[in-house]
C-alpha positions in Angstrom: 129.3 46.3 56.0 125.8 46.7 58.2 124.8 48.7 56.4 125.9 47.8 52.9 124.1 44.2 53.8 120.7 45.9 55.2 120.6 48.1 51.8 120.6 45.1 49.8 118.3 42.8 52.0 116.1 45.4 52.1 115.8 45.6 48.2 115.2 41.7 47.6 111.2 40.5 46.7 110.7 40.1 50.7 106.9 38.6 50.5 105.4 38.8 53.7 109.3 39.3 55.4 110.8 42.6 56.5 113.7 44.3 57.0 114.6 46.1 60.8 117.5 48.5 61.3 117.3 47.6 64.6 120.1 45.3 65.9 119.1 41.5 66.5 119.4 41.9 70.9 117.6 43.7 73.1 119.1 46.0 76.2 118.6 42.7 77.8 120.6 40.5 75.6 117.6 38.4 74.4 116.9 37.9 70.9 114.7 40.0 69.3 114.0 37.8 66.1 112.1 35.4 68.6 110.1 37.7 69.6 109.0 39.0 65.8 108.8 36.0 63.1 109.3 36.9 59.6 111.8 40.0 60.6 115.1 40.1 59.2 118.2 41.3 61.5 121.4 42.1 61.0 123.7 42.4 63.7 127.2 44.6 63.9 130.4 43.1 62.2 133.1 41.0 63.9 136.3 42.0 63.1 139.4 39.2 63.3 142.9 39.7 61.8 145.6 36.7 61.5 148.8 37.5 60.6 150.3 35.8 57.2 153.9 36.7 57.6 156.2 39.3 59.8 158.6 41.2 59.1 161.2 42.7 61.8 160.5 45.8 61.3 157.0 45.5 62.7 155.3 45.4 59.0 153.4 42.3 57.4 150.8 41.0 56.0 147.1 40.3 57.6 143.9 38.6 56.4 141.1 40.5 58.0 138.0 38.6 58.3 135.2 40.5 58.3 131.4 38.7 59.5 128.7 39.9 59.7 125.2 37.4 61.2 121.8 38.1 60.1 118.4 36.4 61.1 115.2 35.2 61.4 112.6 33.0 62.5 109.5 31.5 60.8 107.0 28.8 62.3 109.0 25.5 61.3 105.4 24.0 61.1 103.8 25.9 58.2 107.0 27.8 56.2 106.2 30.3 53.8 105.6 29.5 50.6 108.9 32.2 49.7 111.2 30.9 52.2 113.5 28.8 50.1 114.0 31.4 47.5 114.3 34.0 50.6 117.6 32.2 51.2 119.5 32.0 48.2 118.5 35.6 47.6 119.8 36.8 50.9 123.0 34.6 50.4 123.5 36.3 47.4 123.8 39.5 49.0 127.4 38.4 49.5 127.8 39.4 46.1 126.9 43.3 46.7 129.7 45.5 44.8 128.9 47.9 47.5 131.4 45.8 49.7 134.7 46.3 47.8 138.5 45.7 48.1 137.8 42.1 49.2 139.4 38.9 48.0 137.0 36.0 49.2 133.2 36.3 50.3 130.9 33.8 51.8 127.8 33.0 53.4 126.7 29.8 55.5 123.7 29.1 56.1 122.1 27.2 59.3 118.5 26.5 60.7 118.1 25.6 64.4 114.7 24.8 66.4 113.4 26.4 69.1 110.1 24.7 69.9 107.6 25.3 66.7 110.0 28.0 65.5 112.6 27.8 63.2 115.7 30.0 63.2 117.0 30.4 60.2 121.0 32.4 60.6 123.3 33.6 58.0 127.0 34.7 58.7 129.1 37.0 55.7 132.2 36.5 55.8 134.3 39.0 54.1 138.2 38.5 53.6 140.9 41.4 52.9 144.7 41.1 52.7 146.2 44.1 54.5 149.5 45.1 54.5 
């Protein structure tokens, strides 16, 4: 789903953003998107399954939740001028029929400070009912 996500980030009207295939760390665990403002990351999908019911036999049903962060940081003094309709375009990307056999898909949206910068963090989420 990295991959599906970058593919369609990466197609959006970006302005003066861009897209790395990098992920968002570095060897050191420190965060990469502080370092380069206006870069978009995506980071590797966290996979979580609850069970829904069992059966004795071993079978059931699961809902596999799927998420997937992305980020980036702008100077909270002075945003761009594109950064609002950066958003809702990247939220959209939930959307992308390149992500298939799901059954709910969502995006939420924070913004934290770190000094003058602002981070701004998405997280997919991407349901599937397994059996």
């Amino acid at each position: 789903m990295r991959t599906e996500l970058l593919n369609a980030i990466s197609d959006l009207s970006l302005g003066t953003f861009r897209v790395s295939t990098e992920l968002p760390y570095d060897v050191d665990g420190a965060p990469l998107y502080m370092k380069n403002f206006k870069t978009i990351y995506v980071d590797m999908p966290q996979i979580k399954q609850d069970p829904v019911f069992d059966l004795l036999k071993g079978d059931g049903w699961v809902n596999e939740d799927t998420t997937v962060s992305a980020y980036f940081v702008t100077d909270a003094k002075q945003l761009p001028t594109n950064y609002f309709t950066l958003v809702d375009n990247i939220k959209e990307c939930r959307l992308i029929n390149t992500i298939t056999g799901v059954i709910q898909r969502t995006c939420e949206v924070s913004t934290d400070y770190d000094a003058t910068a602002l981070v701004t963090t998405f997280v997919f989420s991407f349901r599937k009912f397994l059996n």
